[in-house]
PLY file of the C-alpha trace (Angstrom):
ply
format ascii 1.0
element vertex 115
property float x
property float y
property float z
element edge 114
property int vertex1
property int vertex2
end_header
24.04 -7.72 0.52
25.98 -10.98 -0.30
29.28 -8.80 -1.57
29.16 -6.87 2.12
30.88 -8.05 5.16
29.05 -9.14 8.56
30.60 -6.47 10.49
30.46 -4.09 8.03
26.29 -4.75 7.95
26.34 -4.72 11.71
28.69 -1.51 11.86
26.09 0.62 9.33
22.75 -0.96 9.97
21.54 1.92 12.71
22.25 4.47 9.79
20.55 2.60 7.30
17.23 1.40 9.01
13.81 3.41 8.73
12.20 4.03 11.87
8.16 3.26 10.71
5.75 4.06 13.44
1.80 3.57 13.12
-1.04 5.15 13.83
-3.93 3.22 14.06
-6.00 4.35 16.96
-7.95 7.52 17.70
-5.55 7.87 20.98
-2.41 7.88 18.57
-3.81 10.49 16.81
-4.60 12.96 19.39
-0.85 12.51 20.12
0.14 12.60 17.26
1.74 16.16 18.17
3.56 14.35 20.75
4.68 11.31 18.98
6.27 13.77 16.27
8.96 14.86 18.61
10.46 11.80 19.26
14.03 11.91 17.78
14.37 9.08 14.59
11.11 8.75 13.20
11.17 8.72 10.25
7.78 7.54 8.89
3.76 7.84 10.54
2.16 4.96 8.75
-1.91 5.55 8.97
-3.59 1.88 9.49
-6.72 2.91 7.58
-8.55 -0.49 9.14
-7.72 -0.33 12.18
-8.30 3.24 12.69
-12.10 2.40 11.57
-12.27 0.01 14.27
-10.88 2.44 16.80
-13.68 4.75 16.11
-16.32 2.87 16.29
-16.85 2.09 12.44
-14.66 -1.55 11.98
-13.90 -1.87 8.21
-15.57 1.41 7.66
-11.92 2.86 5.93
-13.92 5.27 3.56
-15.87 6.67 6.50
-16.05 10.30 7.36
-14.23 9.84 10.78
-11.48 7.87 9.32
-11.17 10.08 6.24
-10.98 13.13 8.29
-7.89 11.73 10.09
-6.24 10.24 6.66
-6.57 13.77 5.52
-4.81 15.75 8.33
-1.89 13.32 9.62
-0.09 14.56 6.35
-0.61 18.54 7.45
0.38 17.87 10.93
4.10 16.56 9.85
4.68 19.25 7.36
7.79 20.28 8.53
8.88 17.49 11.20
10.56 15.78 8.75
8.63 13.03 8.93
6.97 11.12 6.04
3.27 10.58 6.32
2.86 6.94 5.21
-0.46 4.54 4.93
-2.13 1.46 3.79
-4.05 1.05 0.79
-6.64 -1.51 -0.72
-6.86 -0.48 -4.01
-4.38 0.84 -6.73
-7.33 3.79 -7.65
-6.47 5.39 -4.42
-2.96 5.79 -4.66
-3.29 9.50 -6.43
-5.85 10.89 -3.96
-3.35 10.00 -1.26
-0.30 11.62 -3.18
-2.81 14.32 -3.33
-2.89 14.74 0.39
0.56 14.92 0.94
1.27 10.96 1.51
4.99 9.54 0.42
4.89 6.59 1.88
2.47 3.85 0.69
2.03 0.22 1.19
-0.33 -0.97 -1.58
-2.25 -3.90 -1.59
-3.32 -7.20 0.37
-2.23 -10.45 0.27
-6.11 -11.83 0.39
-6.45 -9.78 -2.70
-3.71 -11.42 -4.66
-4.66 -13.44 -7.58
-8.31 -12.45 -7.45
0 1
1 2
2 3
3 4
4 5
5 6
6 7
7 8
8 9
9 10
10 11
11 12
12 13
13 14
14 15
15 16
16 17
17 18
18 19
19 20
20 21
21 22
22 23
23 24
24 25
25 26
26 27
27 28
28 29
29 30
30 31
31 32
32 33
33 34
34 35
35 36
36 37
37 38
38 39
39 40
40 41
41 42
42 43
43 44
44 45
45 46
46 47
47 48
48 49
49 50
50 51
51 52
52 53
53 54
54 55
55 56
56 57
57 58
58 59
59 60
60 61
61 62
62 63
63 64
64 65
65 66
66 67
67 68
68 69
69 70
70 71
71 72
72 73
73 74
74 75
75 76
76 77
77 78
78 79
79 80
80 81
81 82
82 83
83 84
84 85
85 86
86 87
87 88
88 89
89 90
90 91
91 92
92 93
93 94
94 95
95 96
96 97
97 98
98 99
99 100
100 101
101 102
102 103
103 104
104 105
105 106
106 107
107 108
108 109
109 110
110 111
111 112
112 113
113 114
């Protein structure tokens, strides 16, 4: 960044951003169909926590309801071009999530850092 020019960074930095939306409600989900089509996403970032507290089960991230959703968001964008992207805990999940078709993943917590 410090050898490019202001204007050149102002001129290019449309092309080079990543669009990252979330889902982290059960209402986001049911659209998620919707929310698909929008032109220039180009990531759907599951918020594992805040999905559990959406249905009913706060910090319940392993529960069936939530685990149900983490499983399909990756099925419903094959094809849309869209990256399926979420939030994990704990380095031991990182595979599983590969697994389920995941390509985007944020890893880790600050609170967890140096513990």
């Amino acid at each position: 960044m410090a050898s490019c020019s202001w204007g050149n960074v102002i001129r290019t930095a449309n092309q080079e951003t990543v669009l990252v939306l979330q889902i982290e409600s059960q209402q986001a989900y049911d659209n998620i169909d919707s929310i698909k089509r929008i032109p220039g996403i180009d990531v759907l970032l599951v918020g594992p926590l805040d999905l559990s507290a959406s249905v009913g089960k706060i910090t319940e991230t392993g529960c069936k309801e939530v685990q149900e959703i983490m499983r399909d968001v990756p099925s419903r964008l094959e094809g849309s071009g869209i990256a399926s992207g979420t939030t994990l805990m704990d380095l031991s999940d990182i595979q599983e999530k590969i697994d389920w078709g995941y390509r985007f993943l944020n890893v880790g917590n600050v609170l967890n850092y140096g513990t």
